[in-house]
C-alpha positions, 0 to 999 in steps of 0.5 A: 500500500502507498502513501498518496498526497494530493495537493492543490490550491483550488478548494472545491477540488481539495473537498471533492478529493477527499470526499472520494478518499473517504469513500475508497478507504471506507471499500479498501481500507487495508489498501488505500492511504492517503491525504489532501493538503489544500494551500493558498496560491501564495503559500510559502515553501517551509521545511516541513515540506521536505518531512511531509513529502518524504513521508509519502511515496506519490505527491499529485498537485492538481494546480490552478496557474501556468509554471512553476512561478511561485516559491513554493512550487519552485522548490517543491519540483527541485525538492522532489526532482532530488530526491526522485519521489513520484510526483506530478504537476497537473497544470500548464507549465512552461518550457523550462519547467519539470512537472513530473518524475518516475511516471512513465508516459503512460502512468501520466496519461491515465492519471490525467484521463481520472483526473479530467474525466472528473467525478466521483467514480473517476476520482475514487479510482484514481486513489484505487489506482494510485495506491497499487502496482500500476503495472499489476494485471490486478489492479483493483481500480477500474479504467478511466470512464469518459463522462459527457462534457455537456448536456441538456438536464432535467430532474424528471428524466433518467438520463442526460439528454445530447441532443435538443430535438429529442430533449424538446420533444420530451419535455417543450410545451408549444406556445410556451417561451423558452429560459435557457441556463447553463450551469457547471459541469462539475456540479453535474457530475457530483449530484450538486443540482440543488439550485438547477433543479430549484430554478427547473421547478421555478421556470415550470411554475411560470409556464416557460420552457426550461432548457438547463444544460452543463458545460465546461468552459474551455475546449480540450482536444486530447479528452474530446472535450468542445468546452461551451462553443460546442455545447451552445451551438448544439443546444441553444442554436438550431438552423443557425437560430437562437432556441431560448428566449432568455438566457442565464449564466451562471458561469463567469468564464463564459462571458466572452462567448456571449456576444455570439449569443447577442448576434442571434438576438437571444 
């Protein structure tokens, strides 16, 4: 059994990480040991560090930024490099950075895929995956599961819904205006649906159409992932004409694709 250490500077994502390790450990308790360190951005590089990460034989850092370009991050990588302890940077580095050691190509590859792919199940066995022999035949962890980017969400039906003729078809009351909201996919994929399904109930209740659907915001080529561009053209756009009547966003990073939304006078 290997000792895992997560590190990460995003707060949701420290919280999701250890709800899956609590999770895995209450299944495998003789076979996962872990732990999850949420830092500030600024945090500054202490000895301590060296102890804590000496103690543990795979260090992840899932890290919202570009570089190695704080002192932390600096000297945890030389550190690390030093000492040769199995670690991994998951962010955008520069040229100059080295954001990995002791993981082969493939080791780097399906770590991202758990770890893009995101949700629970994915992040559960990510732990599973971490704490075993990753070239071991029995390896207990299942294969990263490629989850939608995006979708149409309803509470009332049993699936997500990938195309908007068959969501309309299901759900549109004709003669009805139509609200469209866009939400996080991450809250999706955590059953966080609290405030979707609250403001689906709401839109039904003043005889509107609700069109809710999840996206992430950038695109990702290697995952297949079209970010928000991909979703809007393909749930609020048809024949090159808006669907919705208004639309809410709920996520600030969208904002710089809504001026095509204006265009077609939504």
């Amino acid at each position: 059994m290997k000792k895992i250490l997560f590190v990460t500077n995003m707060e949701q994502t420290a919280a999701l990480l250890q709800d899956a390790l609590e999770k895995v450990q209450k299944q495998y308790p003789e076979t996962v040991s872990g732990q999850v360190c949420y830092l500030q951005s600024d945090a500054s590089w202490e000895n301590v560090w060296e102890k804590t990460f000496t103690e543990h034989e795979v260090i992840i850092f899932p890290w919202m930024g570009t570089g190695l370009n704080t002192k932390f991050l600096s000297e945890s990588s030389a550190f690390l490099q030093q000492r040769q302890i199995k670690h991994l940077y998951l962010m955008s580095g520069n040229p100059e950075d080295v954001l990995h050691a002791a993981f082969t190509d493939h080791e780097i590859q399906v770590i991202k895929q758990y770890y893009v792919y995101g949700g629970l199940q994915n992040w559960f066995n990510l732990w599973l995956w971490l704490s075993q022999d990753q070239e071991n035949e029995k390896n207990l962890a299942e294969p990263p599961i490629n989850l939608p980017w995006d979708g149409i969400y309803h509470p009332a039906a049993d699936k997500i819904y990938t195309d908007f003729k068959e969501y309309k078809k299901d759900f549109f009351q004709e003669g009805q205006p139509t609200i469209a909201v866009v939400f996080y996919r991450n809250d999706w994929l955590w059953n966080n649906t609290v405030f979707a399904d609250a403001i689906i109930k709401e839109i039904e209740t003043q005889h509107c159409n609700p069109l809710c659907f999840f996206s992430t915001s950038a695109p990702d080529s290697d995952s297949g992932c079209e970010g928000f561009r991909g979703a809007m053209y393909r749930y609020l756009i048809q024949d090159d004409k808006a669907v919705a009547d208004v639309f809410i966003n709920t996520i600030k990073f969208f904002l710089c694709l809504l001026s095509e939304l204006v265009r077609l006078m939504i």
